[in-house]
Phi, psi and omega in degrees: 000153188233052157225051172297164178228150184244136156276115136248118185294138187323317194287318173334314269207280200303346186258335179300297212275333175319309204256020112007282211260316175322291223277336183259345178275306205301317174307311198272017117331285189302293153011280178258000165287311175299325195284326146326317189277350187244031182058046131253065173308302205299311161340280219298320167308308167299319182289330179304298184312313183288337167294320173317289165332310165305290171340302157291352186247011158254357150293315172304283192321315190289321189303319199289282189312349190242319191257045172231325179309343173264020160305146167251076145193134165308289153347285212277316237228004180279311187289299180288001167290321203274315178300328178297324181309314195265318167300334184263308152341268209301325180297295177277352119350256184319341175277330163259015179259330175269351157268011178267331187288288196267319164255072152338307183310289185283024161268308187302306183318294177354295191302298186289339159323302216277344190278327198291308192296317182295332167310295168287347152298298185326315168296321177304316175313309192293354172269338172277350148311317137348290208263012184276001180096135194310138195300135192274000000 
């Protein structure tokens, strides 16, 4: 069938965004130390800043999404997600677009933090899905 559903479970899900954020200290180690040996520290400085960013804006998401559990209707609970949604989208946007404007350098880093951090969320996901138990 091809509309399986995966159960993952909260510990699961919660070991995911941890080992996340380990994976994004460790790129943005790795990060600015190659962009230092090869004299673009600041490229390097930027990618740390898009790893922050990612970082903070799936913590405002998990917040967002934990102060939605007392809503009572899936319905209800669509519009301030999606504003919250959107707000964090405008937020980090406007934030690389005025360091690709005034700090070229450290924008591109930004851009490449923020693509590096979603690879290893994605990754992290697709293993707590993996390990969420076989599809119902």
């Amino acid at each position: 069938m091809l509309r399986e559903i995966v159960d993952v479970d909260a510990a699961n899900l919660g070991r995911a965004l941890r080992r996340t954020r380990i994976v994004a200290i460790v790129l943005g180690v790795v990060a600015l130390a190659v962009a230092s040996l090869v004299g673009h520290a600041v490229v390097g400085v930027g990618v740390v800043l898009g790893l922050v960013l990612g970082a903070l804006n799936t913590r405002w998401a998990d917040a967002s999404v934990a102060r939605l559990k007392d809503t009572v209707g899936a319905k209800a609970a669509r519009r301030p997600l999606a504003m919250r949604t959107l707000g964090r989208l405008a937020f980090s946007t406007a934030a690389v677009l005025a360091l690709l404007v005034f700090a070229t350098p450290i924008g591109f880093g930004a851009l490449g933090g923020l693509v590096l951090y979603q690879v290893a969320f994605l990754a992290s996901m697709l293993r707590a899905v993996m390990a969420g138990g076989a599809p119902r």
